[in-house]
N, C-alpha and C positions, 0 to 999 in steps of 0.2 A: 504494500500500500504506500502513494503516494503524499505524506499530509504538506498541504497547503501552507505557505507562508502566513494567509490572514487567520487560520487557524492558530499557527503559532502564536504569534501576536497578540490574540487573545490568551493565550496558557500564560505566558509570559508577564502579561499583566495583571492574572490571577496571583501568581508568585510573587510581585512585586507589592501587593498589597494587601500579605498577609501581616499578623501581630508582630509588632518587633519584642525584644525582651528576652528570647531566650538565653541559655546557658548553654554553652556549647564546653566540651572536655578536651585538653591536647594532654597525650601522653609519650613519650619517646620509648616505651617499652610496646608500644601496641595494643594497650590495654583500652583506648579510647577510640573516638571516632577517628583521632585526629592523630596526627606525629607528628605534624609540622607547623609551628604558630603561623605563618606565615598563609598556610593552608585553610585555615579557620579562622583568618582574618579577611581572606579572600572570600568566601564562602556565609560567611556572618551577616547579618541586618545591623543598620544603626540601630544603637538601643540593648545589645547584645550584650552578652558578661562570658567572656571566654577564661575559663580557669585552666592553668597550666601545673601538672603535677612535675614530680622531683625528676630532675634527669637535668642530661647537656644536652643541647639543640644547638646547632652550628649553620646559622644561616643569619639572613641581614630582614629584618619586618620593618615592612611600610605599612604605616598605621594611617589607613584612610578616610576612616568610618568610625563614626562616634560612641566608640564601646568602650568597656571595662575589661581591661586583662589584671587579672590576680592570678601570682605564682604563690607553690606550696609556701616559697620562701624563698629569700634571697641564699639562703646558706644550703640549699638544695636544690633551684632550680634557677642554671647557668645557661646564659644563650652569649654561645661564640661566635664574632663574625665570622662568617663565609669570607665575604669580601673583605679585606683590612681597610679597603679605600672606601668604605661608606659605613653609615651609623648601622649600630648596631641595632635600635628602636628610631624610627624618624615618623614624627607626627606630624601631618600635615592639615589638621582639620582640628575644632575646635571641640569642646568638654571630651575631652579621652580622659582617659583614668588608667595609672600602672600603678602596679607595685607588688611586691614579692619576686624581685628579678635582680641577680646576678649580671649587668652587661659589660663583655671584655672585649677585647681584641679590633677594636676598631682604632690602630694604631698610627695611619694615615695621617696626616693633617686635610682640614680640622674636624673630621669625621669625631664622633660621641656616643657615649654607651647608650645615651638618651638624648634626642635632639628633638625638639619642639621648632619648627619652621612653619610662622604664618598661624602657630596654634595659641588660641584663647580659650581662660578658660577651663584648662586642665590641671589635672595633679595627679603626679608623680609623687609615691611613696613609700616608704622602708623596703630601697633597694640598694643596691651595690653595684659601684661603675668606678669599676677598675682597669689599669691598664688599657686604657684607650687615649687618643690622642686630648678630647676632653670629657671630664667623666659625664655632667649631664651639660648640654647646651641651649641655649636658651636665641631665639633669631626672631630677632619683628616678632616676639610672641611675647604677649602680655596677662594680667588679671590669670595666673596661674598658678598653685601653691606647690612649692617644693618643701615636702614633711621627711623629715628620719630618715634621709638617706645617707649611707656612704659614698665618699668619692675619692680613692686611693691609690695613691703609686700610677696619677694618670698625667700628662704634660699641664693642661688646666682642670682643676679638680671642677666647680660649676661655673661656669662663662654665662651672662648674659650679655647681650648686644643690639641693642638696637630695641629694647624689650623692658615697658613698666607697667606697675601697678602687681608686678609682683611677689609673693609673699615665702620669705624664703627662711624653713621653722626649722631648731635641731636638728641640721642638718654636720654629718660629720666631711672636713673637706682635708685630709693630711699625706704629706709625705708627698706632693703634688709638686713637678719640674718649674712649676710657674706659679700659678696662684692657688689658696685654696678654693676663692671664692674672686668671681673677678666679674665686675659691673662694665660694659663699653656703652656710652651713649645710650644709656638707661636708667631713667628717671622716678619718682616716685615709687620706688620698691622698700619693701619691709624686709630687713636682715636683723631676723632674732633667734639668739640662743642658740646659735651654730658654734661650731669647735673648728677652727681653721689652726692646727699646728703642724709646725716639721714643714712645711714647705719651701723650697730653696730660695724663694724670692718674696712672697708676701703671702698675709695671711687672708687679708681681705683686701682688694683694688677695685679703686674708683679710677676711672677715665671718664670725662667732658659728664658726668653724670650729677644731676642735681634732685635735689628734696628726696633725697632717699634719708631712711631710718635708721640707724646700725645701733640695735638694743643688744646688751644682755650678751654680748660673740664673748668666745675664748679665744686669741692670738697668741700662741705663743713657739719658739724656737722657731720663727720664720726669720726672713730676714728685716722685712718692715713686715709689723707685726699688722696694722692698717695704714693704707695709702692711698692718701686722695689726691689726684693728677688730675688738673682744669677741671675740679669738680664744686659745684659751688650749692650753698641752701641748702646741703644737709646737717641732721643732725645724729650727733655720736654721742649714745651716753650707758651707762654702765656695761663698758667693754673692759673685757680681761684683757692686757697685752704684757706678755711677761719675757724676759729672755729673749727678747729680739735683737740686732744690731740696734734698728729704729722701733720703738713702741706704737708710736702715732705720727706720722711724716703726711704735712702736707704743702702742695707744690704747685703754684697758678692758680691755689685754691679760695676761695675769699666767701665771705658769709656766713661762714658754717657756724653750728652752737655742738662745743665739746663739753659735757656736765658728767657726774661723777662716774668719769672710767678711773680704772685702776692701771697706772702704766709702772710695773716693777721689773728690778735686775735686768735692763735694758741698757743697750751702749746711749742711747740718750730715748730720754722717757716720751718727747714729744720736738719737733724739728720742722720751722716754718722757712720755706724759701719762694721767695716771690706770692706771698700771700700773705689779705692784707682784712682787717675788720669779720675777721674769727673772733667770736667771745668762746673764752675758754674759764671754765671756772667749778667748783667743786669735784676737782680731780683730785686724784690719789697718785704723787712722784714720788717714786725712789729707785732710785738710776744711778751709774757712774755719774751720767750726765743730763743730768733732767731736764732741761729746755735749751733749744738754739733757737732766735730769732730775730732776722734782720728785716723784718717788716712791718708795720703799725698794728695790732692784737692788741685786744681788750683782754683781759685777764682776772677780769674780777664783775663781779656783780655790787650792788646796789645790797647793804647789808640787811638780810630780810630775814625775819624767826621761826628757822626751822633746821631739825636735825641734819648737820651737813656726813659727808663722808667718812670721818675718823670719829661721829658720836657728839660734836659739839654742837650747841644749840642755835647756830646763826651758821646762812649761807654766805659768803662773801670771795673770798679768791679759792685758790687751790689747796694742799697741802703738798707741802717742799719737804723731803727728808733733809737735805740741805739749810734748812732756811733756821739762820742762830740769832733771830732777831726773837725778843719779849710779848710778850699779849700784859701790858698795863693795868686793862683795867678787866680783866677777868672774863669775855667775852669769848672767848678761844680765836678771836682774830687779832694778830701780829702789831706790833703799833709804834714797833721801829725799825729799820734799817731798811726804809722801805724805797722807791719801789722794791721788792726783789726782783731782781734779775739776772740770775741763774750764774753769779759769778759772772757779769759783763757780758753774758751770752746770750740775751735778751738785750738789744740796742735800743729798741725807740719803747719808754713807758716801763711795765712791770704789771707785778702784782700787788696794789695796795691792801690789800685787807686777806695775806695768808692766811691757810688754817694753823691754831694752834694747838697740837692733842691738850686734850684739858686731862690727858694722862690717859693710855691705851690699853692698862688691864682694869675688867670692872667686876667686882661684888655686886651682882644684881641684888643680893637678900639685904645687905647693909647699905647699899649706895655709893661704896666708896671706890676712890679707882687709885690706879697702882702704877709707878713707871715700870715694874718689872710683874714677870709672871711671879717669882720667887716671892718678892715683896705683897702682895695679896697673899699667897699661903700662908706666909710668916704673922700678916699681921691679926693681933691680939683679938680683932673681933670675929673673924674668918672662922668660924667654925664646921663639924662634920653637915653633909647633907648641902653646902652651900654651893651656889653655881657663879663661876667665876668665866668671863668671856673676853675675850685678847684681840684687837682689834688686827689689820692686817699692816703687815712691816714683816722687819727683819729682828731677832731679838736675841742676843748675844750672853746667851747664860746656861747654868745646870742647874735644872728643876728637880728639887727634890720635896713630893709629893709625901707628906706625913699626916694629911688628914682626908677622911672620905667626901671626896669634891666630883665636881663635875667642874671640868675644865676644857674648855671649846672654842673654837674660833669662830668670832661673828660671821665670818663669810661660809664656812664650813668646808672652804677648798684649798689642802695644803701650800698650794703654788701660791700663794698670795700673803700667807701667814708661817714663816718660817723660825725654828728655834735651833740658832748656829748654836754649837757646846762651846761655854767660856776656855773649859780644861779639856782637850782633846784625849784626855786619860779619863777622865769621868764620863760618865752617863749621862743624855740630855734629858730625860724625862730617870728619876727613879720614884719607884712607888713602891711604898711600904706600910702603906695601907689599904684597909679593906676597902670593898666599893667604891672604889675610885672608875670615874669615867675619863679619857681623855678622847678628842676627837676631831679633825681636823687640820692637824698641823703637819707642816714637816718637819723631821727631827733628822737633823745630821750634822757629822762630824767628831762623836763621842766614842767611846769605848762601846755605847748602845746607843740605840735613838731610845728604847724604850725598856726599862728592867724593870720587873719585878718582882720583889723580892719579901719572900711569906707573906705573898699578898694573894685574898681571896675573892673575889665575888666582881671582879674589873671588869670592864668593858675598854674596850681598845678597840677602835672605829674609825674607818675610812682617815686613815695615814698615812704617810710616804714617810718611810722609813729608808735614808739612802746614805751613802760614803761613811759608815760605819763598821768600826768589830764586829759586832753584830747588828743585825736591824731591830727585831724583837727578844728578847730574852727572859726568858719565866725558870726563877729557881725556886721551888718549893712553895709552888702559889697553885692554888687550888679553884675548883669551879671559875674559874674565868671564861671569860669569850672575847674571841681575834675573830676582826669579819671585816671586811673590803678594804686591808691594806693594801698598798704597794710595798714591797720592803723588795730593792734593790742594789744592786751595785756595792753591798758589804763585804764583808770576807764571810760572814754567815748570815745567812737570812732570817728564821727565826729559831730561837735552839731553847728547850726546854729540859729542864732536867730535877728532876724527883718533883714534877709537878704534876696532879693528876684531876680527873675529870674536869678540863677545860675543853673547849668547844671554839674550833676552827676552820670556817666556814668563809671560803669564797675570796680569800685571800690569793692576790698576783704576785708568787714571790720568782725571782728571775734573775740572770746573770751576778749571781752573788760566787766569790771567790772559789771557798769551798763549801759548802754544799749551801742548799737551800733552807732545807729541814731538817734538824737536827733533833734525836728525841734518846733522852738517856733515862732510864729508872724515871718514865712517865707515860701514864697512860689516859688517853686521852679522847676525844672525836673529833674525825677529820673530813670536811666533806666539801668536796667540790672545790678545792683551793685547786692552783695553777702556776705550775713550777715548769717555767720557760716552756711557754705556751702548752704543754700536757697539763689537763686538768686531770684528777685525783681524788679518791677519797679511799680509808682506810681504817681497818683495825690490827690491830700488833701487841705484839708481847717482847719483854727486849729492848736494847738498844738498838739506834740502824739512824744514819745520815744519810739522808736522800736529793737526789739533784737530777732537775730537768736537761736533759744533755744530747746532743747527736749520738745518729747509729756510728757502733764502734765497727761494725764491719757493713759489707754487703747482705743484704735480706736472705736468711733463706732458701735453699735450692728451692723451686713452684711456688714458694710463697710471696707475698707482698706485705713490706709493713705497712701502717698508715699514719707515721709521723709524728710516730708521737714514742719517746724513752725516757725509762727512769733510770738513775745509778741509783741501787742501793748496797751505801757500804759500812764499816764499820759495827756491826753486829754484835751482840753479844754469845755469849755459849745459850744456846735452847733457843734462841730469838724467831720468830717466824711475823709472817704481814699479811695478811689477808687484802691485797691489790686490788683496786677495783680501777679503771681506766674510763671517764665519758668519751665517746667521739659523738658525730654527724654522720648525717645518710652523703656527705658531699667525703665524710675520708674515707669512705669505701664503694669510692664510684669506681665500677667493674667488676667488685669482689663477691665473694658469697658469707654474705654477712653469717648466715648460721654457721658457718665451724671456722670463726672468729677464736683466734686461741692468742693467748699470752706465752712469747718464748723467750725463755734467757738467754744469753749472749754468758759460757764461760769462758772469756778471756781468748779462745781460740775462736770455736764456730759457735751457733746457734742449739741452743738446746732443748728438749721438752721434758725432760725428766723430774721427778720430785712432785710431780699435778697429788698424786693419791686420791684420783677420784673430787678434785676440791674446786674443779676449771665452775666458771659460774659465768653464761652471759644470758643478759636480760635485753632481747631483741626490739622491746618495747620501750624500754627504758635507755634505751643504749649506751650499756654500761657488760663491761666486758672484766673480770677480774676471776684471783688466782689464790689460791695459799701459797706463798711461798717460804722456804725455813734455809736454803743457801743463797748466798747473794751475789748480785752484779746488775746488770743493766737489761732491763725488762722491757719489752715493748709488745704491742696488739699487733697480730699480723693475721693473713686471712689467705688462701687458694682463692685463683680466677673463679667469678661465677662459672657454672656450666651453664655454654650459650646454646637457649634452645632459637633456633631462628625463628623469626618473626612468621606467622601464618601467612603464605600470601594471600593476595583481596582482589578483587576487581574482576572476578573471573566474565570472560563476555563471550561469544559465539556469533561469529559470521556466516551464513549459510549460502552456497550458491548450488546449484542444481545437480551438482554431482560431487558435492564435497564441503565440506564447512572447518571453517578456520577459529581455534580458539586462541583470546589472549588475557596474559591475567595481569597482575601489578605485582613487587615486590611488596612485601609487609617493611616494616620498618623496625630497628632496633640497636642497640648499640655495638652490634659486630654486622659487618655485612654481609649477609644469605650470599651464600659464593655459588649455590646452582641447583636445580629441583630436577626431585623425581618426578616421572610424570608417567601414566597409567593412557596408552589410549586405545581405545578398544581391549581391555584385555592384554595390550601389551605394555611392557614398563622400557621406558627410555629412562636411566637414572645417569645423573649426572651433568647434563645438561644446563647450557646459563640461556638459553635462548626464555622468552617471554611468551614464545607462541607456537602453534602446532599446527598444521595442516592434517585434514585424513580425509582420504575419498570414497564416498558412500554411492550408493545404487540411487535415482531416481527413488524419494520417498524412503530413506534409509535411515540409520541411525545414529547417533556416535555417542559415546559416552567416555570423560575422561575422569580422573583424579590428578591434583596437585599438591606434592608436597614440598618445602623448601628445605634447604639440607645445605649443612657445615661441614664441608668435609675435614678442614681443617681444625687440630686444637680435638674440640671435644668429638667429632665426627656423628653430631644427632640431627634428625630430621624434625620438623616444626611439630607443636604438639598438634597441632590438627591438620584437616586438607582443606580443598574446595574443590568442587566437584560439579559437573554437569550431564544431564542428559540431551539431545534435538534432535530434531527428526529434520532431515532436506528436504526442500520442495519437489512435491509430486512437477511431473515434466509439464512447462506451460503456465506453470505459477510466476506472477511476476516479481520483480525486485523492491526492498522496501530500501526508503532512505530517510531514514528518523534517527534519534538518539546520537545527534551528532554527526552523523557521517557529512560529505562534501557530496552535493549534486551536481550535473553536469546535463546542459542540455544545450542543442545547436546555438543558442545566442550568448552563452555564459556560463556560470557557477555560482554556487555560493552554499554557506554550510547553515545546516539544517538550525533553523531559528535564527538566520544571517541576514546580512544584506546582500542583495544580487550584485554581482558583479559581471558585466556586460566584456567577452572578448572574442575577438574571431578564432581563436586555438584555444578553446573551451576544456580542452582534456590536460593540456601543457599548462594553462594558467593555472587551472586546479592542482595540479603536482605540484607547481611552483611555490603553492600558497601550505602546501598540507606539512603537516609533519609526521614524524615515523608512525606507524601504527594506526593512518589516518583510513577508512575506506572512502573508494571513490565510486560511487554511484553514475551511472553513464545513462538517461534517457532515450527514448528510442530517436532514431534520425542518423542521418550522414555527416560524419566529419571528415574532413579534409585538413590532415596533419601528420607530422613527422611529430613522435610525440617518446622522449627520451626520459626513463624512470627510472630517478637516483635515491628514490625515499626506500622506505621498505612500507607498502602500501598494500590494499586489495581494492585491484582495477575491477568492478563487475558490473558489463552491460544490462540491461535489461532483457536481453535476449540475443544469439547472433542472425535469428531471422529480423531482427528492426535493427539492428545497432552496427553499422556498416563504417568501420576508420576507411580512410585510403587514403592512401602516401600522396603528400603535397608534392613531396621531391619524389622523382622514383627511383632515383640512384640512395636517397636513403632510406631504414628502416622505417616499416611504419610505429612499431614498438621496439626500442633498443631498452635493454636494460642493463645495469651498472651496480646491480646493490643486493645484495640476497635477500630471502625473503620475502618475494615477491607475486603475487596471485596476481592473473589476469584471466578471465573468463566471461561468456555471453557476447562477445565481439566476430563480425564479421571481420576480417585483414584482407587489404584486399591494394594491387596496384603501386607495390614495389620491386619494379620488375628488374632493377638492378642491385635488388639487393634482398634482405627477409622480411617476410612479414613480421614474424619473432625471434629478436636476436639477443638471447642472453650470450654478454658478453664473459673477458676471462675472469675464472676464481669470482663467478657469482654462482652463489650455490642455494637449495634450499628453495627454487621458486615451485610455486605449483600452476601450469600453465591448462587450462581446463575449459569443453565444452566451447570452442569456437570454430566459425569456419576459415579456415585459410585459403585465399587462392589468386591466380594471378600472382606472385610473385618470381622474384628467383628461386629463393629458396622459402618452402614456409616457414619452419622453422628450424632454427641453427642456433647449436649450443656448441662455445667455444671450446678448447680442448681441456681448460682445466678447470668447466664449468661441472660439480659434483654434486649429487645429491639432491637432483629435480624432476619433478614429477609430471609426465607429458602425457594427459588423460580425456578420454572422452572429447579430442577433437575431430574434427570434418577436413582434410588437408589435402585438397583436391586442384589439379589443375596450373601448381608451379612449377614454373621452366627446367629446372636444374635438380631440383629434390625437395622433395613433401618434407623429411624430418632428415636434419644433417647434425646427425649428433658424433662428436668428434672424441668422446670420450664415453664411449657406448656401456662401459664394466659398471659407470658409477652413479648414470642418470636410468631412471625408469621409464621406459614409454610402452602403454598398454592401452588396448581399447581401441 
């Protein structure tokens, strides 16, 4: 059957105006409709929610249409560019929604793991874009929120350009070749509570960009921590910039309002060049060099009553760590040596109205405030139970904790509130009393950042513990709890010894000297801490010093680790560990997660001995752990999944009057199906990569096949299921159908089923022209008059050879040459190539099936070249050419019968 164009046209608009909204599933295992995002984005309605499960997907998605893609997770589902030279996500349309996506590899300049081009309106969220040339980019697109994303180890971590009104939230930007965060000629944007650090050049960049926001960022170990370049009417206020060259550098820049940012341990805290009527004022300096400025800046405000930055009660200029001028009349602003300016580094004006700490440790229970952390302990009214809070600086002493306090810093984030050891031999925090809290600070440079000693009932919270003997230390202190330190860069990270039921949870201890965690005559709980990126948790008996460290040898014979070693050394006699290890479904992409084992490393190779039946993984929980009772360096390692190949799909059935052609799809999955068995009629061709199969039936006949896909390599298994068909051929005098896709052809043109017509005098040539592999072509009844040369692998079928009559335009050439294996042609009269074939498969094309036409008038009808193999010359009419009906030159390997 024929159907109609206006028929189409109508289906087409039925489709077009069904509900939008669905949910569509991609899976890279095959488990879904889908394997390929790109494929069900194609495929999708606006309005759509496409959810992508855990896997890597290696291809480049153009997001056209205004849907929702949600991945399992960024930490499980990775999409690698195909192409290095284009984004890895690029949205071109307005309200799109991502998130839960990993995007790498788009390494190109200035290709992006997420690129927004011309898009309004949308939000990107808690994804990961790494290693691409810029993590997410931002172009003429505006009114879009960027929430929780990472962007790392990329050349620009997020780029806007040319793009405002947008709203840019906790967002992580570090370790980035150029910016973490970088504004070009983009206007009114909101930058809050982003982490821009470790970036080689800045933490946050403005260029020509004006009335943008920068609330709340952390800048820190960039090289300018913020820098605004011809950017002017913004405003910047409680930004962290710490550790920079420059804290705050601005350059052409004029207008702007800087109010209480914190600019610390910076080569200079803030630095104005060629800019001019900045008000800068309730800031927090303390820098080598805290201000440069050869330009006209305001620096101060109008003194007005309210709690400024360091706790005092009146806003007015900044606070100078520098600044040795007096506050007279009790106000906490400055009232001599004024202007300040920055030791003459400040040229035109100053700072008239400094901040004065009106004293920066406080007694909230008595009111009273302290120059020193020590001095509040000590004094006479301070008693147990009281909460004592330490403003942010630098504070130069050994705290010796003797009553049960709560002691905390106002800001709560050690990088801002720092306690250097006066005595590089003493301890900078010791506690020697019971419930003591401390929390917030960094402690470095002591014999400990933190001891304690027969002290019970602590809490010790969220510290950076660094350049230390040890970081934490607990002797004979009991029920305590250690939870969200840092404690790095020591000679020991934390060491405990005859101190027992304390509770240590989720602690980041890391490249510390000798070991990490050290635990002697103390027993304790360990959970989820994370020693040089292996997180951990554990029960034990014993002594044992433990340290996150590289593999000591090569993995394994057939195994793979997944990156993650413990050393455990120093042991006692009987000592044993009960190991438990967390990973991700992304450290054991390929592996077979269930016989996940823990193996030791003795000193020579890899070992598994000493389990007793004790190995324990929780596939749910993903947590993989061991008893162990000898020691050395421990790691999770797993065997290749066994790959079962993907089911093939797509299975279709071509029928022509004496034969019918099937073809299927590969399935999809993270090893490539290398070739299928395949069943047809009863017989098995295995092995096989071909896609398709010919077999020739009787007039009214029948064919039945099965398909299976197969590995032969590695594991050597066949897919766990088939696909399979039964069809019957047309009884003799049925005509040909052209639906479901196929390319029509009739004496004025072509055009593919639900197409546009395309109008050309070589109606058969232009439709090859246009087809691609696998395409069939459909031939109406009528006369053509063409030389018609087929280079696809195609299925050529007239409507009949009594209506459908080619003849050679040229007659010195073929009227059908072909060039490409594969190839069906049947239902054609050939006719009036009298110097040359009607059908001329040329050399090394093999695999055609040439069926059910008449030949005649030519030289020769048909002629198969010498090292043409394995073709099928069936059920033709080959009557009446000059030289020979069938000139087959390689007669042992092609079939001709009937």
């Amino acid at each position: 059957m024929i159907v109609s164009v206006g028929v189409l046209a109508v289906l087409l608009l039925a489709c077009a105006g069904m509900a939008a909204g669905d949910t569509l599933v991609v899976a890279d295992d095959g488990s879904a409709d889908f394997t390929s995002i790109q494929a069900v984005v194609d495929a999708a309605s606006a309005g759509d929610t496409i959810e992508v499960r855990g896997g890597t997907y290696v291809e480049n998605v153009d997001v056209n249409k205004r849907l929702t893609l949600i991945g399992d997770g960024a930490d499980v589902v990775t999409v690698r560019a195909e192409d290095v030279s284009d984004h890895v996500f690029e949205v071109t349309v307005d309200y799109v929604n991502i998130s839960g996506f990993t995007a790498t590899g788009a390494t190109d300049w200035p290709n992006a793991g997420f690129h927004l081009n011309g898009a309004d309106y949308c939000n990107i969220s808690d994804t990961n874009a790494s290693d691409n040339w810029n993590g997410i980019y931002l172009h003429y697109s505006s009114n879009n929120i960027l929430l929780n994303n990472t962007a790392i180890s990329n050349v620009g971590g997020i780029y806007l350009n040319y793009s405002s009104g947008n709203n840019i939230t906790n967002n992580t930007a570090i370790s980035n070749s150029w910016s973490g965060i970088d504004l070009s000629s983009s206007h009114n944007n909101r930058i809050t509570n982003n982490v821009a650090n470790a970036n080689t050049w800045n933490g946050i960049y403005l260029s020509s960009s004006s009335n943008n926001i920068l609330h709340s960022n952390l800048a820190s170990n960039n090289g300018y921590g913020i820098y605004l370049s011809s950017s002017s009417n913004n405003i910047l206020h409680s930004n962290l910039a710490s550790n920079n060259g420059h804290g705050i550098y601005l350059q052409s820049s004029s207008n702007n309002i800087l109010h209480s940012n914190f600019a610390s341990n910076n080569g200079y805290g803030i630095a104005l060049e060629s800019s001019i009527n900045n008000r800068i004022y309730n800031n927090y300096f303390n820098n080598t060099n805290n201000a440069w400025d050869r330009s006209d800046n305001i620096w101060n405000i109008t003194k007005t009553a309210e709690t400024n930055i360091i706790g005092g009660p009146y806003l007015g200029g900044n606070y100078w760590s520098d600044y040795t001028g007096n506050d007279t009349d009790g106000d906490g602003l400055g009232n001599t040596l004024l202007p300040y300016n920055s030791s003459g580094n400040i040229e035109i004006g100053g700072d008239w109205s400094p901040l004065v700490p009106v004293l920066p440790v406080h007694n909230l229970n008595t009111g009273e405030d302290f120059t020193t952390i020590q001095a509040a302990i000590d004094d006479s009214n301070t008693a147990d139970r009281h909460r004592i809070t330490v403003d942010p600086g630098t504070y130069a002493e050994n705290v010796d904790v003797t009553k049960s306090l709560t002691i905390k810093s106002i800001s709560g984030n050690p990088a801002d509130t720092i306690v250097q050891a006066a005595d590089s031999s003493d301890h900078v925090f010791e506690v020697t009393a019971n419930y003591v809290s401390i929390s917030g600070f960094t402690a470095m440079g002591g014999e400990s950042g933190i001891y304690l000693f027969y002290a019970d009932h602590c809490n010790i919270a969220d510290n950076n513990a660094s350049n230390n003997g040890y970081g934490i230390y607990l002797y004979s202190s009991i029920n305590n709890t250690l939870s969200s330190n840092t404690v790095l860069e020591n000679q020991h990270g934390i060491w405990m010894e005859s101190s027992i039921n304390n509770t240590l949870s989720s602690n980041t201890v890391s490249d510390n000297a000798w070991s990490d965690l050290h635990i002697e005559n103390s027993e304790s709980a360990f959970r989820d801490n994370t020693l040089s990126g292996t997180t951990i948790f554990f029960a034990y008996s014993g002594d044992v010093s433990l340290k996150g460290v590289g593999s000591p040898a090569a993995d394994p014979t057939g195994w793979n680790t997944i990156g993650k070693f413990i050393s455990a050394t120093g042991q006692s006699a009987g000592a044993w560990i009960f190991l438990n290890f967390s990973y991700s479904g992304s450290d054991l992409s390929g592996l077979d997660e269930s016989g996940l084992k823990v193996w030791k490393h003795n000193g020579t190779t890899w070992v598994e001995d000493g389990w007793n039946g004790t190995r324990y993984l929780d596939v749910g929980g993903n947590v993989i752990g061991v008893n162990i009772t000898s020691f050395s360096v421990f790691a999770p390692a797993a065997l290749a999944a066994t790959y079962i190949p993907p089911d093939p799909t797509g299975l279709a059935n071509t029928t022509g009057r004496y034969w019918v052609n099937y073809t299927w799809s590969a399935g999809t999955g993270n090893v490539t199906t290398e070739s299928y068995n395949v069943s047809m009629n009863e017989t098995w061709t295995n092995g096989t990569t071909e896609t398709s199969v010919n077999v020739n039936v009787a007039p009214g006949g029948w064919a039945n096949i099965t398909v299976f896909a197969y590995n032969a390599s590695g594991t050597g298994t066949l897919s766990s299921d088939s696909i399979s068909d039964n069809v019957q051929a047309p009884a003799l005098g049925e005509s040909i159908n052209c639906t479901g896709g196929d390319i029509c052809v009739n004496q004025t043109g072509w055009w593919r089923d639900g197409g546009a017509f395309n109008a050309s005098g070589t109606p058969i040539q232009a439709a090859i022209d246009s087809a691609t592999d696998g395409d069939t072509i459909c031939v109406w009844n009528g006369s053509y008059i063409e030389n018609v040369n087929v280079n696809k692998r195609l299925m050529l079928r007239g409507e009949s050879a009594d209506v459908v009559t080619v003849l050679a335009a040229n007659s010195n050439d073929h009227v059908f040459e072909v060039t490409i294996d594969n190839v069906n042609i049947s239902g054609f009269a050939v006719k009036d190539a009298t110097g040359a074939s009607g059908i001329h498969l040329g050399n090394k094309v093999d695999y055609c099936n040439l069926s059910s036409n008449n030949i005649t008038n030519n030289s020769k009808g048909i002629h198969l070249a010498p090292t043409a193999s394995g073709n099928i010359i069936n059920f033709n009419n080959i009557v009446g050419n000059s030289a020979y009906g069938i000139h087959n030159e390689n007669i042992s390997v092609n079939a001709t019968c009937n």
